[in-house]
ModelCIF file with pLDDT and N, C-alpha, C, O atoms, coordinates in Angstrom:
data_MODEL
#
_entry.id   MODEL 
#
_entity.id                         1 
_entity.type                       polymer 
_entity.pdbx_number_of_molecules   1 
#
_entity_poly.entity_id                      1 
_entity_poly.type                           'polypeptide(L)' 
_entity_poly.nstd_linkage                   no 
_entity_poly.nstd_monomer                   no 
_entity_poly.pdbx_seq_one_letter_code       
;(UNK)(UNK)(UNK)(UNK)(UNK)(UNK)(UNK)(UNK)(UNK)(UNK)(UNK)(UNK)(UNK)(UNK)(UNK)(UNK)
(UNK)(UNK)(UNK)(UNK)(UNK)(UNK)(UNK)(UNK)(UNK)(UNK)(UNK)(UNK)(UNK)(UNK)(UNK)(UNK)
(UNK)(UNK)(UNK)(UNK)(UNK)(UNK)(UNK)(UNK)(UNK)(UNK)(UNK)(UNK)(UNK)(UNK)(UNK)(UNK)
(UNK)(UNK)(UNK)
;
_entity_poly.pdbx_seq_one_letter_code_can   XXXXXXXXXXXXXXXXXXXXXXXXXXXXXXXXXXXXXXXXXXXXXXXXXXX 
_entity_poly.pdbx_strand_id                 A 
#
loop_
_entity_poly_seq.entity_id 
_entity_poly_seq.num 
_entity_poly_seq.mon_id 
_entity_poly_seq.hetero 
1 1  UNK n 
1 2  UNK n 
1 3  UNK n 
1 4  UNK n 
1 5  UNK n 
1 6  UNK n 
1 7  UNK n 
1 8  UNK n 
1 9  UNK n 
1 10 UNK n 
1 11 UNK n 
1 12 UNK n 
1 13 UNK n 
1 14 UNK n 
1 15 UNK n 
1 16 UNK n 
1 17 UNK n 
1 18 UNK n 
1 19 UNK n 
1 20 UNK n 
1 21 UNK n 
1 22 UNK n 
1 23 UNK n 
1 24 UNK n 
1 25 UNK n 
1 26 UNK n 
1 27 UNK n 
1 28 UNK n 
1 29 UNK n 
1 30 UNK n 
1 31 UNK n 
1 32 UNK n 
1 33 UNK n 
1 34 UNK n 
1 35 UNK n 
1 36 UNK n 
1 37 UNK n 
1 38 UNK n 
1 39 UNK n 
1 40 UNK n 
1 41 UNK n 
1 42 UNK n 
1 43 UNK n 
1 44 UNK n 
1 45 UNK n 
1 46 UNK n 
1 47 UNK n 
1 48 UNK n 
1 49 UNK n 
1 50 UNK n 
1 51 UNK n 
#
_struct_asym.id          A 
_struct_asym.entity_id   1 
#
loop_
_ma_qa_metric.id 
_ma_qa_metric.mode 
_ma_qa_metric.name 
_ma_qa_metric.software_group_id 
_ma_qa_metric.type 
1 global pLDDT . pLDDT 
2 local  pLDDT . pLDDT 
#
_ma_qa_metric_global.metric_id      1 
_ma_qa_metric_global.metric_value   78.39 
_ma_qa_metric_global.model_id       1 
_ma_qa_metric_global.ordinal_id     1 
#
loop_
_ma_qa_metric_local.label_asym_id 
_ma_qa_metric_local.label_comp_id 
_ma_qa_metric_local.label_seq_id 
_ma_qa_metric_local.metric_id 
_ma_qa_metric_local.metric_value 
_ma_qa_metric_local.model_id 
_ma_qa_metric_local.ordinal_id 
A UNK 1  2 64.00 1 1  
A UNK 2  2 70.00 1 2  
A UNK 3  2 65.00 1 3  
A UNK 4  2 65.00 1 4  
A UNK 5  2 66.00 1 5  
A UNK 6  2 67.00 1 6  
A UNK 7  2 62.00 1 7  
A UNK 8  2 72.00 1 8  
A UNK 9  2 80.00 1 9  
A UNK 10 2 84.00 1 10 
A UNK 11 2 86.00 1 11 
A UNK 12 2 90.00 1 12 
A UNK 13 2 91.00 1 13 
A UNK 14 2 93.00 1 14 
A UNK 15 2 93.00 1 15 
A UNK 16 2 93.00 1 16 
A UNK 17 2 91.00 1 17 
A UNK 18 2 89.00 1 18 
A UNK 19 2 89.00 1 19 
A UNK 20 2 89.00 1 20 
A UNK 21 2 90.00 1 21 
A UNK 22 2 90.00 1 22 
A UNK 23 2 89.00 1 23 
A UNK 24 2 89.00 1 24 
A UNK 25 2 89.00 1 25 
A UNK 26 2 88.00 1 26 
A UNK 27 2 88.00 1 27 
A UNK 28 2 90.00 1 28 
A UNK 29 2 89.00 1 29 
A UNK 30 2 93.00 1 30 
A UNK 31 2 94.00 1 31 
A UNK 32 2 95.00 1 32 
A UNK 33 2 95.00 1 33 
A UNK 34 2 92.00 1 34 
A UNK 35 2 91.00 1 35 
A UNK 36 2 87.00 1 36 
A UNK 37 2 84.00 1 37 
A UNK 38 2 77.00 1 38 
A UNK 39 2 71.00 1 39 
A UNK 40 2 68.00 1 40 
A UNK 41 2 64.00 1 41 
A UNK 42 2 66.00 1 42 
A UNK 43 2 63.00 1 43 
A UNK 44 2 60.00 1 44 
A UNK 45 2 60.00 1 45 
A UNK 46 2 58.00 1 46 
A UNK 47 2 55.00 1 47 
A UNK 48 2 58.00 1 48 
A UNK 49 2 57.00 1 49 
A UNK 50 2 55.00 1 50 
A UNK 51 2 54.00 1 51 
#
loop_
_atom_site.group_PDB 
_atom_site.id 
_atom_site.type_symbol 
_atom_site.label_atom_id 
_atom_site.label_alt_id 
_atom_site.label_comp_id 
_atom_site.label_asym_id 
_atom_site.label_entity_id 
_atom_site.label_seq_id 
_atom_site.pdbx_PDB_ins_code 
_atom_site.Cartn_x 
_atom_site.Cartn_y 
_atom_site.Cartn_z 
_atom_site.occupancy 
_atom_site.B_iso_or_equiv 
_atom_site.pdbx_formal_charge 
_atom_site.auth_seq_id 
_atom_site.auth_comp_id 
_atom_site.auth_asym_id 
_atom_site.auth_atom_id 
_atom_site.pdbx_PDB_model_num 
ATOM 1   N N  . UNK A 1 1  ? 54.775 28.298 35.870 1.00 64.00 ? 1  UNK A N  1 
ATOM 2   C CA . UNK A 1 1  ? 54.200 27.509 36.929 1.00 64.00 ? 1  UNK A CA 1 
ATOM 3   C C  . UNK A 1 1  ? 55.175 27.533 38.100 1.00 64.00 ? 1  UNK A C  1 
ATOM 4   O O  . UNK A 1 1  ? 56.394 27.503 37.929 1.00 64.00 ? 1  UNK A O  1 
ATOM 5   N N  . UNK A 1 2  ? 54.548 27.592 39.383 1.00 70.00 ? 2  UNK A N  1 
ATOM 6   C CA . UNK A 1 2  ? 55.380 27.986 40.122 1.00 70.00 ? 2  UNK A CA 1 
ATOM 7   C C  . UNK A 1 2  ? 54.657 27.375 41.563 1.00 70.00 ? 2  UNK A C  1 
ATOM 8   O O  . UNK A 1 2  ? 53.460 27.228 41.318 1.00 70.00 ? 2  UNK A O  1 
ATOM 9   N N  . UNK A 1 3  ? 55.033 26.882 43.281 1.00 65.00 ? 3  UNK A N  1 
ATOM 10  C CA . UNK A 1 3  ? 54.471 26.580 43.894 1.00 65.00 ? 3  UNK A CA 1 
ATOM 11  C C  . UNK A 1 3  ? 55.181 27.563 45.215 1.00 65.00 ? 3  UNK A C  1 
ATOM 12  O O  . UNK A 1 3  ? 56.159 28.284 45.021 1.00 65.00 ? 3  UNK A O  1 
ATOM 13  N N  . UNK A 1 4  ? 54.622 27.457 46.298 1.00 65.00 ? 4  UNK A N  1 
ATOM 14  C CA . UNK A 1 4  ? 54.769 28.373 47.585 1.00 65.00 ? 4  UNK A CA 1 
ATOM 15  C C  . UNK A 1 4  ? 54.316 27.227 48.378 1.00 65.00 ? 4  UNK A C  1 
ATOM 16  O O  . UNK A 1 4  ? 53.212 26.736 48.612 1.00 65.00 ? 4  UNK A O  1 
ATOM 17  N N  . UNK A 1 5  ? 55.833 26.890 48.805 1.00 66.00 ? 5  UNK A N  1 
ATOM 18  C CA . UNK A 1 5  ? 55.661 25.637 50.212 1.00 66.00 ? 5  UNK A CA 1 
ATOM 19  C C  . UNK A 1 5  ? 55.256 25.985 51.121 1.00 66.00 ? 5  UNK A C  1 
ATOM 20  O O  . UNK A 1 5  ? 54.698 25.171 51.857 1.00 66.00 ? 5  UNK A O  1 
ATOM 21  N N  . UNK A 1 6  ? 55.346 27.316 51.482 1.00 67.00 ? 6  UNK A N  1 
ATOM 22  C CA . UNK A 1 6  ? 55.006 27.455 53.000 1.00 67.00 ? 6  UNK A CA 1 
ATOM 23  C C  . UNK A 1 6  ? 53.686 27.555 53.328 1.00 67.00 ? 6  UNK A C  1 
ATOM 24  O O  . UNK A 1 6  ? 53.194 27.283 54.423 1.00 67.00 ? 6  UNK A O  1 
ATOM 25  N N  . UNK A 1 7  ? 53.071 27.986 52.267 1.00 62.00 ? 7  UNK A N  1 
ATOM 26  C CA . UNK A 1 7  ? 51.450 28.062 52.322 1.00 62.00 ? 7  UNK A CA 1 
ATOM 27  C C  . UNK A 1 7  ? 50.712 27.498 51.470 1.00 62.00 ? 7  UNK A C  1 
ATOM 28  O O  . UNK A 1 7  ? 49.556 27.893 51.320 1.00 62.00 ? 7  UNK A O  1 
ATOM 29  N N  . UNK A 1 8  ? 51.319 26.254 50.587 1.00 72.00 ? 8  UNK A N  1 
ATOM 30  C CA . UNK A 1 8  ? 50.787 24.843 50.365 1.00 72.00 ? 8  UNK A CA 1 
ATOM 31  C C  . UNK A 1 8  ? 49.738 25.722 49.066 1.00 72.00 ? 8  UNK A C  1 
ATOM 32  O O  . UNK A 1 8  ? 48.531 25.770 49.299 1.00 72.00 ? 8  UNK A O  1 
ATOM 33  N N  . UNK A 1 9  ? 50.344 26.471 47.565 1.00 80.00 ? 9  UNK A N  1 
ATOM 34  C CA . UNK A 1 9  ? 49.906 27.058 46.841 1.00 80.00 ? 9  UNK A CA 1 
ATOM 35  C C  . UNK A 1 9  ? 50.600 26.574 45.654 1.00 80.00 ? 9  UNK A C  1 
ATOM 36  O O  . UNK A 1 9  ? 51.806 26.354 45.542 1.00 80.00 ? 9  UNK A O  1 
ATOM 37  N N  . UNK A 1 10 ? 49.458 26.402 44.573 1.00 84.00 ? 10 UNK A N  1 
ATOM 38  C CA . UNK A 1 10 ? 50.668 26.552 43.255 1.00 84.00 ? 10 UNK A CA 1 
ATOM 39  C C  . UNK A 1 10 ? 49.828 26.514 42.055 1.00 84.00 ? 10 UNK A C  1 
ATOM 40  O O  . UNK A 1 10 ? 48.863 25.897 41.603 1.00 84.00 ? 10 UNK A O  1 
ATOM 41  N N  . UNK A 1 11 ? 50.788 27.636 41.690 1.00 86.00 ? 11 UNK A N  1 
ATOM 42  C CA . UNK A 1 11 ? 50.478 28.802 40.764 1.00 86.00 ? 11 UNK A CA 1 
ATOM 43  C C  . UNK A 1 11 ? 51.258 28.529 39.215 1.00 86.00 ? 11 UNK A C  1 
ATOM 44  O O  . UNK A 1 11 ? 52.424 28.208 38.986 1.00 86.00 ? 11 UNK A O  1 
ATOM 45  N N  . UNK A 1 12 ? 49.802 28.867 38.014 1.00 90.00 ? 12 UNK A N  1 
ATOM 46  C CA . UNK A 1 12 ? 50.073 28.668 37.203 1.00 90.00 ? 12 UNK A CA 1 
ATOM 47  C C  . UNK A 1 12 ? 49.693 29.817 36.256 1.00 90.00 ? 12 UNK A C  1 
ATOM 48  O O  . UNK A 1 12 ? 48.539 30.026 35.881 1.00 90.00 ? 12 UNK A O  1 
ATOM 49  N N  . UNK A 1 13 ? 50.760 30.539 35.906 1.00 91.00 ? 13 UNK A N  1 
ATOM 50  C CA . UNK A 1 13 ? 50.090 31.640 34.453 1.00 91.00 ? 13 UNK A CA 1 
ATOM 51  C C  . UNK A 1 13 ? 50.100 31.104 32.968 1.00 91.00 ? 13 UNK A C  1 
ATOM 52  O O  . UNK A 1 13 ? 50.907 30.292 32.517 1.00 91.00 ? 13 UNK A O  1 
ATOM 53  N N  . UNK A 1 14 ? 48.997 31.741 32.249 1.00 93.00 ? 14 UNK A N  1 
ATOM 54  C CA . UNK A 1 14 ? 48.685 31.389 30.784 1.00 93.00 ? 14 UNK A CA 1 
ATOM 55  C C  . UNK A 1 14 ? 48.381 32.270 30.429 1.00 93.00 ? 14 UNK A C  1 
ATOM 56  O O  . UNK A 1 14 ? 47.222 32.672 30.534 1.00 93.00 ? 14 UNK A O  1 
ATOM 57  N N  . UNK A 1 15 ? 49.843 33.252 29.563 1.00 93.00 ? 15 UNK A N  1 
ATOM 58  C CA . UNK A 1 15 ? 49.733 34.179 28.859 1.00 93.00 ? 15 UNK A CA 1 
ATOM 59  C C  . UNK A 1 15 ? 48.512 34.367 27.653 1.00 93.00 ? 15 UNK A C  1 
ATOM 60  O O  . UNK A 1 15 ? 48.376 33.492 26.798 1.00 93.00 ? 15 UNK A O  1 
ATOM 61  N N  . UNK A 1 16 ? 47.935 35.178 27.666 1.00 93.00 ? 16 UNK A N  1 
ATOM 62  C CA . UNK A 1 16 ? 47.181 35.654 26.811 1.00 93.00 ? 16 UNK A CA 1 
ATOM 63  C C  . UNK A 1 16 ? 47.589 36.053 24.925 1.00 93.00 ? 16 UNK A C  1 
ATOM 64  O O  . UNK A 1 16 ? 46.751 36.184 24.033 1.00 93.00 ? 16 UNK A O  1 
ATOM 65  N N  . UNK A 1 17 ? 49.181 36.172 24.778 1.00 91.00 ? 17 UNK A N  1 
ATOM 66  C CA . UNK A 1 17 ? 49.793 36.351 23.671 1.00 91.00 ? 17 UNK A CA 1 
ATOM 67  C C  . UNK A 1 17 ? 50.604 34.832 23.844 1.00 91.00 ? 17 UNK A C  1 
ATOM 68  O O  . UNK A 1 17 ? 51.030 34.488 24.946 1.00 91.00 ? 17 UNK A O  1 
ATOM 69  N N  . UNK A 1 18 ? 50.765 33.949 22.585 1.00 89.00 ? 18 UNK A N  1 
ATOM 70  C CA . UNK A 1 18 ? 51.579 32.977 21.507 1.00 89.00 ? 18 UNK A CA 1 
ATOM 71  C C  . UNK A 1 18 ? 52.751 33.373 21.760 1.00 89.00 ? 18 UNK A C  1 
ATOM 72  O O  . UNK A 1 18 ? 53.033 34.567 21.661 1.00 89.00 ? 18 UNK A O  1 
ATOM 73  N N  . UNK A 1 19 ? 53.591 32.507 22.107 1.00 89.00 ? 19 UNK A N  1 
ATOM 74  C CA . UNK A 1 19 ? 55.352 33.219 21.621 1.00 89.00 ? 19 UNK A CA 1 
ATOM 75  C C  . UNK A 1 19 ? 55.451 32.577 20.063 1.00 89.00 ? 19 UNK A C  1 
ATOM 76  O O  . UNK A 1 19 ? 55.306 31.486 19.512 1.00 89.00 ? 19 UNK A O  1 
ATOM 77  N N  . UNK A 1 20 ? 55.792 33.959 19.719 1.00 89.00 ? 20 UNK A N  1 
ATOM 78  C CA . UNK A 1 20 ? 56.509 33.245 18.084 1.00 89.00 ? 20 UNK A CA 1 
ATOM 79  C C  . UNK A 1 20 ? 58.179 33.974 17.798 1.00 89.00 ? 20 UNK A C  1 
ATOM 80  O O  . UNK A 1 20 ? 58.604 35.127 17.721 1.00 89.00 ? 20 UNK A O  1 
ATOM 81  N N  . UNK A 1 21 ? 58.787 32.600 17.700 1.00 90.00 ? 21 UNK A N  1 
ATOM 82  C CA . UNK A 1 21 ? 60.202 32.700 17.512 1.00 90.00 ? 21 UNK A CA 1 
ATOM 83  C C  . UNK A 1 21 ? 60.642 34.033 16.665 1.00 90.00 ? 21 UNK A C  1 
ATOM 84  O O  . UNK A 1 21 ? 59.949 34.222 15.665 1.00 90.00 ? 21 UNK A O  1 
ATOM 85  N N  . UNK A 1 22 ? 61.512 34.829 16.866 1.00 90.00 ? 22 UNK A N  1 
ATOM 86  C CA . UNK A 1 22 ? 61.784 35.831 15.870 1.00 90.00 ? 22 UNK A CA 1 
ATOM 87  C C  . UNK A 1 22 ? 60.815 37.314 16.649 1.00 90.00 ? 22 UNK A C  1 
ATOM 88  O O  . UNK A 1 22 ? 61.354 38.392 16.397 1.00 90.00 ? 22 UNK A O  1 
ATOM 89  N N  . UNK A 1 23 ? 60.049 37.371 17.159 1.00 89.00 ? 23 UNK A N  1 
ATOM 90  C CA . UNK A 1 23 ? 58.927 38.715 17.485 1.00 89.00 ? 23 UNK A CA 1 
ATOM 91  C C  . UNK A 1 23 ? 59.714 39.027 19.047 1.00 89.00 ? 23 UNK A C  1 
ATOM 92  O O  . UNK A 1 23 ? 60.518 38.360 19.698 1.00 89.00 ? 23 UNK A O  1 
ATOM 93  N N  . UNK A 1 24 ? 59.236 40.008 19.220 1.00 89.00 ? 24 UNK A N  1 
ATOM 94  C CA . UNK A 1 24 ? 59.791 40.593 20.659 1.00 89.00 ? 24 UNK A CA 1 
ATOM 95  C C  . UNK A 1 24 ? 58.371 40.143 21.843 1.00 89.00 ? 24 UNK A C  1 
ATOM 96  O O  . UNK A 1 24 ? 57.183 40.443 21.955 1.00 89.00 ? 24 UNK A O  1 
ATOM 97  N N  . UNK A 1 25 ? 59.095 39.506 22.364 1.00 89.00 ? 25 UNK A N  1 
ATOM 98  C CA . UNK A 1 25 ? 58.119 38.936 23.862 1.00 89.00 ? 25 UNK A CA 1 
ATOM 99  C C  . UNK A 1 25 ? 58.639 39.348 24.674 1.00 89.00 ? 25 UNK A C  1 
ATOM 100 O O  . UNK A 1 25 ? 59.111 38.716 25.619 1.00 89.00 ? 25 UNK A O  1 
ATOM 101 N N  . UNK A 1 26 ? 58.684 40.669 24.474 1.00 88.00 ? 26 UNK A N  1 
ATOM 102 C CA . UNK A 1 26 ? 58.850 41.492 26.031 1.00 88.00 ? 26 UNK A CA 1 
ATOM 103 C C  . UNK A 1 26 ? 57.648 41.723 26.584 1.00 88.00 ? 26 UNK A C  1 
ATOM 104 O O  . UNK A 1 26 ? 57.682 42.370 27.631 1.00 88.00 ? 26 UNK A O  1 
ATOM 105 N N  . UNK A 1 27 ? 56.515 41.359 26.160 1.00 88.00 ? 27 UNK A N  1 
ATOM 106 C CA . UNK A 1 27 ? 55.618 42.086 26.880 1.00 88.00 ? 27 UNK A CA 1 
ATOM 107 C C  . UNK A 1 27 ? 54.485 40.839 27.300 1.00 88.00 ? 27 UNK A C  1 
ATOM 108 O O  . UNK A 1 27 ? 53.418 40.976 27.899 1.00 88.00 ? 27 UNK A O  1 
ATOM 109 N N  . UNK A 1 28 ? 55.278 39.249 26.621 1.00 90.00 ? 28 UNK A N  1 
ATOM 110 C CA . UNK A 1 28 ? 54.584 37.971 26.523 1.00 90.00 ? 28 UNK A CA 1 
ATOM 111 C C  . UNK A 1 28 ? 53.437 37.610 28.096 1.00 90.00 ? 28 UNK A C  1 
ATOM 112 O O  . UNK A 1 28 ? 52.425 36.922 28.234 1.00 90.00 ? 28 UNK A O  1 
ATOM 113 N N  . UNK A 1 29 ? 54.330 38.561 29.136 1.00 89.00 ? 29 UNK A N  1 
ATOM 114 C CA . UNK A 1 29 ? 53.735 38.041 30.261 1.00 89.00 ? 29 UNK A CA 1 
ATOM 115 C C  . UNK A 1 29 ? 52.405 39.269 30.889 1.00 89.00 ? 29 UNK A C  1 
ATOM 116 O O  . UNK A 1 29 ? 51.629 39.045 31.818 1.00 89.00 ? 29 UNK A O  1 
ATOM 117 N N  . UNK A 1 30 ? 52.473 40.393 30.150 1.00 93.00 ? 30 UNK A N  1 
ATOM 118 C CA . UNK A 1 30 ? 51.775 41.492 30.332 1.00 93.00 ? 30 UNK A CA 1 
ATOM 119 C C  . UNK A 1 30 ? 49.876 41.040 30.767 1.00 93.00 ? 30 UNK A C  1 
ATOM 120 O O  . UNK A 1 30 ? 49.203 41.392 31.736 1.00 93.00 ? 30 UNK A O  1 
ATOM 121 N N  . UNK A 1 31 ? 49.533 40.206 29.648 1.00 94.00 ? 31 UNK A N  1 
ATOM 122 C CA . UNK A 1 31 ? 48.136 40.180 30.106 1.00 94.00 ? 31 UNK A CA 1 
ATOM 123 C C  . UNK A 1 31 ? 47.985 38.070 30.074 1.00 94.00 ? 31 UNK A C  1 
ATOM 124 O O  . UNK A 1 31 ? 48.455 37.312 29.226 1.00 94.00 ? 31 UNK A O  1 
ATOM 125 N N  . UNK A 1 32 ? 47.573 37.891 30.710 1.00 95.00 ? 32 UNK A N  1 
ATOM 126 C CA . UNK A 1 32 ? 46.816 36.482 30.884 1.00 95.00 ? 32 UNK A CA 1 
ATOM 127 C C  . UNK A 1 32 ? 46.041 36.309 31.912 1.00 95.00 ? 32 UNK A C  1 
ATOM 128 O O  . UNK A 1 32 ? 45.395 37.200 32.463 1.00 95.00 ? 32 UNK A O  1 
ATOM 129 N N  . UNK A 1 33 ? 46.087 34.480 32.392 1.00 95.00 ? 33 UNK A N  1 
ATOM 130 C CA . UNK A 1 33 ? 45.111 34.391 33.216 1.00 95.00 ? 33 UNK A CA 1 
ATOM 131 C C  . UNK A 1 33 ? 46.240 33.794 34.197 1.00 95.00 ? 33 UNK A C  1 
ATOM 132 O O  . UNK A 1 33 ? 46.999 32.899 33.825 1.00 95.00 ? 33 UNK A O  1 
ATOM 133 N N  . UNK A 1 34 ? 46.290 34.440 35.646 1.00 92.00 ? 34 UNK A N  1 
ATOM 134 C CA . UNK A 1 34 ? 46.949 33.409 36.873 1.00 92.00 ? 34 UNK A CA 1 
ATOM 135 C C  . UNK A 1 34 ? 45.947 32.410 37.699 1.00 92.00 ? 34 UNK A C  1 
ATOM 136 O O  . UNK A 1 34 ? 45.006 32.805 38.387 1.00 92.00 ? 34 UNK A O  1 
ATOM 137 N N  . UNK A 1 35 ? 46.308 31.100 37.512 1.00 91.00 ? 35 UNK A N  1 
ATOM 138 C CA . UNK A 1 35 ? 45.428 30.111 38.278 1.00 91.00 ? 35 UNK A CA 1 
ATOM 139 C C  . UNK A 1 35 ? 46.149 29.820 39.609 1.00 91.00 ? 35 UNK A C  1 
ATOM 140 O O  . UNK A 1 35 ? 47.196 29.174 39.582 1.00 91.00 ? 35 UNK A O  1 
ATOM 141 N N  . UNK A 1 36 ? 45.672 30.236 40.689 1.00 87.00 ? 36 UNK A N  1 
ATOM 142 C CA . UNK A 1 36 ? 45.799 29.512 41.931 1.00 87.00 ? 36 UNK A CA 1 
ATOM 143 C C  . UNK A 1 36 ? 45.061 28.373 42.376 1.00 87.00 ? 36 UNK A C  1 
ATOM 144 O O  . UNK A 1 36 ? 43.843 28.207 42.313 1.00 87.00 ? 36 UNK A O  1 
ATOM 145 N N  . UNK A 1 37 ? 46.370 27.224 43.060 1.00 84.00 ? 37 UNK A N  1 
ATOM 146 C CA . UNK A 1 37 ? 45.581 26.438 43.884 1.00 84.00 ? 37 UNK A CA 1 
ATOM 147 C C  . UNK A 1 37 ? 45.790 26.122 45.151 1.00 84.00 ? 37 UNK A C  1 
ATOM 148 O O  . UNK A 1 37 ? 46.966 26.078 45.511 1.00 84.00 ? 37 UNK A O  1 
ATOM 149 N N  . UNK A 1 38 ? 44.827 25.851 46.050 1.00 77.00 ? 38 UNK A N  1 
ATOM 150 C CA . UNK A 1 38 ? 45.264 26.101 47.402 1.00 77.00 ? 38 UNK A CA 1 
ATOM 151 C C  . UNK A 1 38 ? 44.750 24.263 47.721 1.00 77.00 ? 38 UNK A C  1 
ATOM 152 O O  . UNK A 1 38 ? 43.660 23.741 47.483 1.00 77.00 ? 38 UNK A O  1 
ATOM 153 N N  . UNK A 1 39 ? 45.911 23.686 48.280 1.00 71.00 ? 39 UNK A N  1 
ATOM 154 C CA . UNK A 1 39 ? 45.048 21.913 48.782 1.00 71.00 ? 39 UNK A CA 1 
ATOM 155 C C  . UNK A 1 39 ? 45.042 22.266 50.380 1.00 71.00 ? 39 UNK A C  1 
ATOM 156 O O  . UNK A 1 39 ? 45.742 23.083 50.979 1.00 71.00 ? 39 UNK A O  1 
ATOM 157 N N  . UNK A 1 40 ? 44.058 21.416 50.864 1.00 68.00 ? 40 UNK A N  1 
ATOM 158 C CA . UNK A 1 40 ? 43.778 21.661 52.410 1.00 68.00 ? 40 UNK A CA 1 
ATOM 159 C C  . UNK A 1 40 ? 44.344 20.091 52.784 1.00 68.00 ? 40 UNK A C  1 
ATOM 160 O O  . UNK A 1 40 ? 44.628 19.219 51.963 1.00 68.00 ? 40 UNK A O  1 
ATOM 161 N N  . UNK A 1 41 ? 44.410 20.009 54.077 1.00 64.00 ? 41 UNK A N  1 
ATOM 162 C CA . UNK A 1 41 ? 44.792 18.539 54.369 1.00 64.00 ? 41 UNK A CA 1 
ATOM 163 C C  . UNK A 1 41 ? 46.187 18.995 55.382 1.00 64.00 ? 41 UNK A C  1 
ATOM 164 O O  . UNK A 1 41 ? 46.598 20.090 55.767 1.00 64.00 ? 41 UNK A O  1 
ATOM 165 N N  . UNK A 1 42 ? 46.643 17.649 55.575 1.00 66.00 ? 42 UNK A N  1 
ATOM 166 C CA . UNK A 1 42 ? 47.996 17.560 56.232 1.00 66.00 ? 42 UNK A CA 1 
ATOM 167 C C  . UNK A 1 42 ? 48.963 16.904 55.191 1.00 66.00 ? 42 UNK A C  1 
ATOM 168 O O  . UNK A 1 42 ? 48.492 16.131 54.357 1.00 66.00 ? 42 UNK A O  1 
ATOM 169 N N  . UNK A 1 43 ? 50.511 17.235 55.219 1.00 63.00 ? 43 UNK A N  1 
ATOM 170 C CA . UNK A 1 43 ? 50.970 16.509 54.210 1.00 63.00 ? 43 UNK A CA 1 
ATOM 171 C C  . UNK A 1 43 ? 50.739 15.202 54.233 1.00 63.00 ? 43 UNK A C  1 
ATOM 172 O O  . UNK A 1 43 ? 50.168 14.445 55.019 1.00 63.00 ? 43 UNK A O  1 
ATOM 173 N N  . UNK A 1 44 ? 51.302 15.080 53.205 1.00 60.00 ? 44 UNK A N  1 
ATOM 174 C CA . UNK A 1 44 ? 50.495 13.657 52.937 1.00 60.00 ? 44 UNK A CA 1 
ATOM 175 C C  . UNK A 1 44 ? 49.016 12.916 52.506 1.00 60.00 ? 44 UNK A C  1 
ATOM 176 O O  . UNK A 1 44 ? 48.785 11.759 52.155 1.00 60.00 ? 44 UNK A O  1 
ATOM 177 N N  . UNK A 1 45 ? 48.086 14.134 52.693 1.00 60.00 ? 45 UNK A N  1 
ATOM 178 C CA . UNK A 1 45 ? 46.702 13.697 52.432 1.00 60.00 ? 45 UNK A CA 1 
ATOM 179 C C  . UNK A 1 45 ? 47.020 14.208 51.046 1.00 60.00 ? 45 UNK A C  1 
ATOM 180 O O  . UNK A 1 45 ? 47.749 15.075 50.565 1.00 60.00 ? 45 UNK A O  1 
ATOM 181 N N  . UNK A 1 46 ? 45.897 13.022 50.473 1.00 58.00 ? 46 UNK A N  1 
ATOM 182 C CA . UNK A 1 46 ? 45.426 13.772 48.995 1.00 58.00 ? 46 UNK A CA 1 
ATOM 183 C C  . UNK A 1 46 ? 43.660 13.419 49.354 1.00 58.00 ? 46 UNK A C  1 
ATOM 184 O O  . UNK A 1 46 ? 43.057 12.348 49.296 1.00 58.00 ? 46 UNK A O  1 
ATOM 185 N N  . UNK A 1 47 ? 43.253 14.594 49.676 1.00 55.00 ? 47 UNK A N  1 
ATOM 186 C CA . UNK A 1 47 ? 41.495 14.782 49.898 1.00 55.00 ? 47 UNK A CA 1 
ATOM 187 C C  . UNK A 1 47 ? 41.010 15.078 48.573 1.00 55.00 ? 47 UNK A C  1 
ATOM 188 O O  . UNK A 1 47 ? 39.803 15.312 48.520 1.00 55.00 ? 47 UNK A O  1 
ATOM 189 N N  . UNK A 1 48 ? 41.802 15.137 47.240 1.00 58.00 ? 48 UNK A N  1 
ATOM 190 C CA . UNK A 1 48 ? 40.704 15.650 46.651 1.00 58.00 ? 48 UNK A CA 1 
ATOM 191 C C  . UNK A 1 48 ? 40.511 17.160 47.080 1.00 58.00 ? 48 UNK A C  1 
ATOM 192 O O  . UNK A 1 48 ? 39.718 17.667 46.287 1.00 58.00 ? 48 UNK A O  1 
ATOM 193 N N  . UNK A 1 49 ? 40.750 17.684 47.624 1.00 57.00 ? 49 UNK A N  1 
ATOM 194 C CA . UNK A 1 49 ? 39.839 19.163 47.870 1.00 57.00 ? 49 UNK A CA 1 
ATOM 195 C C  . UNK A 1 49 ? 41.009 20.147 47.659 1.00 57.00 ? 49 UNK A C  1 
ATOM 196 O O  . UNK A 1 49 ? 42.189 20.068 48.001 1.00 57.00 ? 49 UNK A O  1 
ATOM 197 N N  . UNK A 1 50 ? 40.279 21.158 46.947 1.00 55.00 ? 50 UNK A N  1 
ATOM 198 C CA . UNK A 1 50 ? 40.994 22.446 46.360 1.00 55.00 ? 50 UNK A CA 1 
ATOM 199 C C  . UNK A 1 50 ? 39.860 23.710 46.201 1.00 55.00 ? 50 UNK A C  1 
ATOM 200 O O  . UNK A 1 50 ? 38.749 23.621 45.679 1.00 55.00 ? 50 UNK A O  1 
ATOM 201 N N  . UNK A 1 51 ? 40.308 24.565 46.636 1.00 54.00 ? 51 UNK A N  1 
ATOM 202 C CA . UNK A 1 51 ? 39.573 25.793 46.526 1.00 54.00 ? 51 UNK A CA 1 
ATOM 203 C C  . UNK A 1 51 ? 40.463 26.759 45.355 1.00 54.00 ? 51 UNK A C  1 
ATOM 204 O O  . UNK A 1 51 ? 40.064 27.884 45.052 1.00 54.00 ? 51 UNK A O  1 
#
């Protein structure tokens, strides 16, 4: 999870492979899903609104 101040974004990946202690997760980040969110407003607003 991760955010981008300058353009008011934040980003969350959910690997598609389990880490299990002991196995090689080199490749843990290879396939999932990345969720972006973008809030509109001025700081300080919380509108509720996200695309």
């Amino acid at each position: 999870m991760g955010d981008d101040e300058a353009d008011e974004f934040i980003y969350k990946f959910v690997s598609k492979h389990k880490y299990k202690k002991g196995f090689d997760t080199s490749k843990i980040l290879d396939e999932g899903i990345l969720y972006v969110a973008r809030f509109d407003g001025e700081i300080g607003d919380f509108k509720e609104k996200g695309k």
